[in-house]
C-alpha positions in Angstrom: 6.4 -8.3 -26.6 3.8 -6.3 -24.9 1.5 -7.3 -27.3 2.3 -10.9 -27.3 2.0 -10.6 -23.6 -1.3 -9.9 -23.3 -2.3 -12.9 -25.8 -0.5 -15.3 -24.3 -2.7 -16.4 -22.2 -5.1 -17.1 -25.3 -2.1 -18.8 -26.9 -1.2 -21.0 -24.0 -4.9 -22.3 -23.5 -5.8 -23.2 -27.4 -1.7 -25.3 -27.3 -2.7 -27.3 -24.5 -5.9 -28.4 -25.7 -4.9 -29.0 -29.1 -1.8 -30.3 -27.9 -3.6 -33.0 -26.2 -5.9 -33.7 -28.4 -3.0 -34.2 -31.0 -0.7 -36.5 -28.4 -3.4 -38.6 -26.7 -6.4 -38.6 -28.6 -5.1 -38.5 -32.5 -2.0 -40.0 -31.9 -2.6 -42.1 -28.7 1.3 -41.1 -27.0 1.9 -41.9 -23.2 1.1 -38.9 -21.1 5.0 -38.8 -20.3 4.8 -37.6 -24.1 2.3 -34.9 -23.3 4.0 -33.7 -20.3 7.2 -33.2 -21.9 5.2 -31.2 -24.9 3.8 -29.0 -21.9 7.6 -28.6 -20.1 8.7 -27.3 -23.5 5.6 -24.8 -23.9 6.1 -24.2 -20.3 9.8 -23.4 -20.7 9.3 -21.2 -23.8 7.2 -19.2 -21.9 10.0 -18.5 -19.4 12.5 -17.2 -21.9 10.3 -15.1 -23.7 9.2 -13.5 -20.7 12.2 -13.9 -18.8 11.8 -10.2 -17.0 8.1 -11.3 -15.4 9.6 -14.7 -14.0 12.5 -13.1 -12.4 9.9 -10.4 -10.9 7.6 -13.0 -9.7 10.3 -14.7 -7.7 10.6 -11.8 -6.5 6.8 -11.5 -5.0 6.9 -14.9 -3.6 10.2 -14.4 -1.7 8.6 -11.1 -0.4 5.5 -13.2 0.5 7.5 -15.7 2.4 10.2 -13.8 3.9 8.8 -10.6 4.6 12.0 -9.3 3.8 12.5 -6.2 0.7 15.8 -6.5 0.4 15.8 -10.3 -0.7 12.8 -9.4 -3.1 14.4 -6.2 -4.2 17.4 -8.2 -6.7 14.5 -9.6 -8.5 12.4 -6.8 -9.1 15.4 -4.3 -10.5 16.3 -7.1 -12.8 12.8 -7.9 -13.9 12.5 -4.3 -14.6 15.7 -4.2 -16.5 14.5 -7.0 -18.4 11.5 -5.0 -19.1 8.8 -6.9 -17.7 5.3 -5.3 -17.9 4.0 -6.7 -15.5 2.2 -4.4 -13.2 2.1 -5.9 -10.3 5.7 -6.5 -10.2 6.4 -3.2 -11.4 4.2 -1.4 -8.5 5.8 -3.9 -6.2 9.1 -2.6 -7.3 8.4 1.0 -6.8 7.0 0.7 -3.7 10.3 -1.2 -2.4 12.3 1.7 -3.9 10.1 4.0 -2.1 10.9 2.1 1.5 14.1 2.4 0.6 13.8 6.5 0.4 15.1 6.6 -3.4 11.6 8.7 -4.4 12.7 9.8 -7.6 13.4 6.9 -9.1 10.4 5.2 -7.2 7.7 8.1 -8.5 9.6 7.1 -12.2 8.3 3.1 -11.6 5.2 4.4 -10.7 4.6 6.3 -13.5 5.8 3.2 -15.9 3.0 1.3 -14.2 0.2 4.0 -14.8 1.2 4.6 -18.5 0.5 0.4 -19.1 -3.0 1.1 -18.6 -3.7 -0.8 -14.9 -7.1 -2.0 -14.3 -9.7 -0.7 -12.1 -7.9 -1.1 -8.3 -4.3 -1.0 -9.6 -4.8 2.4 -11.1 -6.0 3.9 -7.8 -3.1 2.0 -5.6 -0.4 3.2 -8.3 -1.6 7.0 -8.0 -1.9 7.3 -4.1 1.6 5.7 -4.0 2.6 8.2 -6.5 0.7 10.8 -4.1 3.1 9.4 -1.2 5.9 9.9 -3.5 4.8 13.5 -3.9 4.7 14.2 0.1 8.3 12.1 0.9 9.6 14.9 -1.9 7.8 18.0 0.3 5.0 18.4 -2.4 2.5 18.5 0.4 -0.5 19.8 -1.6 0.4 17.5 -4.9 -0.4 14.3 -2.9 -3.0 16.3 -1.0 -5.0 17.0 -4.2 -3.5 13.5 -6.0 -5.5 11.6 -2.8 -8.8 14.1 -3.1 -9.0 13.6 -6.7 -8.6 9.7 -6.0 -11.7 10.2 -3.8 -13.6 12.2 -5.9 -13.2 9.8 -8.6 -14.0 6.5 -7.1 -16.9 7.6 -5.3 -18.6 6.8 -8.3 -17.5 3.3 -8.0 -19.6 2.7 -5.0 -21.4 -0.5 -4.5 -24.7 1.8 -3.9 -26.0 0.2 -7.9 -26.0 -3.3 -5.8 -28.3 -2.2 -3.4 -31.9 -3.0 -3.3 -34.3 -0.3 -5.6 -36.4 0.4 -2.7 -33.4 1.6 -0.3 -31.9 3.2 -2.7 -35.2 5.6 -3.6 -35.7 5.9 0.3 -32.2 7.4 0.7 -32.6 9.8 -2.4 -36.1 11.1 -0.7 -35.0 11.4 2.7 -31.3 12.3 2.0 -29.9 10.4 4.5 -26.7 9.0 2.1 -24.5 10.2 5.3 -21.0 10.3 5.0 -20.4 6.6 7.3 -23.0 5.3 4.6 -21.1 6.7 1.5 -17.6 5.2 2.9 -19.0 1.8 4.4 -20.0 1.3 1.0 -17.1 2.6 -1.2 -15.2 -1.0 -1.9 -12.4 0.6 -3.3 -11.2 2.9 -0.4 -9.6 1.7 2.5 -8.9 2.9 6.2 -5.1 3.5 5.0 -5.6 6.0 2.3 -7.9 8.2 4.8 -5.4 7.4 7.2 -2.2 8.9 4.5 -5.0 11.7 3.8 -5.5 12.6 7.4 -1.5 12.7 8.2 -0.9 15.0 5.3 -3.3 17.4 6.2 -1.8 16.9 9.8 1.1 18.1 8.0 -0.5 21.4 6.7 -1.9 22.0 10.3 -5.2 21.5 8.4 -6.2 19.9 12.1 -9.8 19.2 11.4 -9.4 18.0 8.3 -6.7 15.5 9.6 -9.0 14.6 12.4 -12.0 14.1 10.0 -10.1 11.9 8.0 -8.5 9.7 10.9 -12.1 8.9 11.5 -13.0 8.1 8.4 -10.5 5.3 8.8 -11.4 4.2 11.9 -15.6 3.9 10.5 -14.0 1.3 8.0 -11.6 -0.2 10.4 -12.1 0.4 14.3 -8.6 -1.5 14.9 -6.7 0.2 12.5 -3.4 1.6 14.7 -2.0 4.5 11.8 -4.8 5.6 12.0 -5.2 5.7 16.1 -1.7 7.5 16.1 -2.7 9.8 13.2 -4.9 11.3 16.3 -2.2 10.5 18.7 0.0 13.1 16.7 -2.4 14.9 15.9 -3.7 16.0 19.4 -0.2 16.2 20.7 0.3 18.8 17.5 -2.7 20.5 19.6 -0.8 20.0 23.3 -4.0 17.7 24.3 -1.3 15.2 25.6 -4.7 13.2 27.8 -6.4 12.8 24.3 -2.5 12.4 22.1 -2.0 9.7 24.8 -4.9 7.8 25.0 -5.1 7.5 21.1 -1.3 6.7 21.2 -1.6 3.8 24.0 -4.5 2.3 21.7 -2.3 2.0 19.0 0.2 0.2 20.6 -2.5 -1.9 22.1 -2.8 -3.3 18.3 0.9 -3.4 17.7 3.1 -2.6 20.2 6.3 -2.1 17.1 4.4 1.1 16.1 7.5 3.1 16.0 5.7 6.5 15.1 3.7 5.8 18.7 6.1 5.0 20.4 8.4 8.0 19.7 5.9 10.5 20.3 4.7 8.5 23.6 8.3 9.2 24.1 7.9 13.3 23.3 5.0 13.1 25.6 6.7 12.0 28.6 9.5 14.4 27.8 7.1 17.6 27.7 6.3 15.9 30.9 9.8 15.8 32.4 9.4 12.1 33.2 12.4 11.4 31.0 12.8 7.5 32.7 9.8 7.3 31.0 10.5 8.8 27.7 13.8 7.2 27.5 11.8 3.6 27.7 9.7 4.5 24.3 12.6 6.0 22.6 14.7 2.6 23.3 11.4 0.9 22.1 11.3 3.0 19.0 15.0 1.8 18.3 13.7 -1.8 18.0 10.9 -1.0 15.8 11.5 -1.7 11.8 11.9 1.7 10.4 11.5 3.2 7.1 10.3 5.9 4.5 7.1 5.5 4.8 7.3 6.4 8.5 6.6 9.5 10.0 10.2 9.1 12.1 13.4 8.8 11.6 15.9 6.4 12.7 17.8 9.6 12.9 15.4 11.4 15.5 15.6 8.0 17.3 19.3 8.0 17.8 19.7 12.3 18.4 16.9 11.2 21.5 18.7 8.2 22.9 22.2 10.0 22.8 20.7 13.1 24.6 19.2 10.8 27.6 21.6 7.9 27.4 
């Protein structure tokens, strides 16, 4: 079936031309003829790759609602229905993963990787294996899962695209700096030097998790995880005026942050102002919590029943 899945786009394209050419032009049918020919391809297709139609219902209730739950029915039956599909698959694993159940998750991911992705979906797959690493306390796995990611698509920068003449400039005058090399790497984005930066936050590496919260930010100024990456990261360092002001610009961009607004709310309890602190905790609580945060719901609660 995998097989067959990977020429069926072939197949489908050479039936409906030769279908048509069969109905309208050799035999001269109605087009109702032709369309019920193309229902029954259409409908074929559906039971012979019943597992990838579940799973994209799936996607497009994810799309519309927003919602992982709804979308979550349709991926676990797509997968027991053996779809290989990638996308569906990776969307799967990465709802597991929300959901906390890593093990199994890390197992989806490693289905997806061993169908061969393409290009992109081969890096996304391993960096959310590399998350599934850190959830599990494998701290320097995902560390050295996300620099070998690095390593290996910095040779897939769009540097062969640039003009001959800049490019021999650079190589004469060295001046490939690092904002140059990152600005121009298409295939890394502010959130994986943001998930970098946080896990070296997480070996107290503090310069290394501060030199990769600013690599995010040269790719995306706006981008709030990686705002309260510095946030945490300078309250780690009791800098609360710096941990604050990086915290507050986060929430400027999303005010439902609920990583910045619990540690705004650790700030203002260092600070005794627990009025205040109890405000962000209480705004935390509202905030749509899962795995992938850096919080619990069950830190949340412990801080609102010790200041309610």
């Amino acid at each position: 079936m995998e097989f067959l899945g990977k020429k069926w786009k072939f197949v489908a394209i050479v039936y409906f031309i030769v279908c048509y050419i069969f109905v309208m032009v050799i035999k001269h049918m109605s087009l109702s003829t032709l369309l019920l020919f193309y229902a029954g391809f259409i409908l074929l297709t559906i039971v012979l790759f019943l597992g990838t139609s579940i799973g994209f219902i799936g996607i497009l209730v994810q799309s519309a609602f927003k919602n992982d739950d709804k979308a979550y029915k349709y991926y676990r039956l797509a997968y027991k229905l053996h779809t290989n599909n990638i996308s569906i698959i990776t969307s799967y694993g990465l709802v597991l993963l929300k959901k906390d159940n890593i093990n199994e998750a890390i197992e989806i991911f490693k289905k997806a990787l061993s169908l061969k992705p393409q290009f992109l979906a081969d890096k996304i797959i391993k960096c959310n294996i590399a998350i599934c690493h850190w959830k599990l306390g494998n701290i320097d796995e995902a560390i050295n899962m996300y620099e070998k990611v690095f390593k290996d698509f910095e040779k897939a920068t769009d540097t062969d695209d640039e003009p001959k003449e800049l490019e021999e400039s650079l190589d004469e005058e060295n001046e490939l700096t690092d904002e140059y090399v990152i600005k121009t790497n298409s295939y890394v984005y502010a959130q994986d030097y943001t998930t970098l930066g946080y896990l070296y936050l997480l070996k107290k590496d503090y310069d290394k998790a501060i030199e990769n919260s600013k690599k995010a930010l040269m790719l995306n100024a706006t981008h709030a995880p990686a705002l309260d990456n510095l946030g945490q990261i300078y309250y780690e360092l009791n800098d609360y005026g710096e941990a604050i002001k990086n915290l507050k610009s986060a929430l400027e961009i999303n005010p439902n942050m609920a990583d910045s607004n619990y540690y705004m709310g650790l700030i203002f309890e260092k600070k005794n102002d627990i009025e205040e602190a109890r405000k962000y905790y209480k705004k935390t609580a509202s905030c749509n919590i899962n795995a992938l945060n850096t919080v619990t719901r069950e830190d949340v609660e412990r801080k609102l029943e010790k200041y309610s």
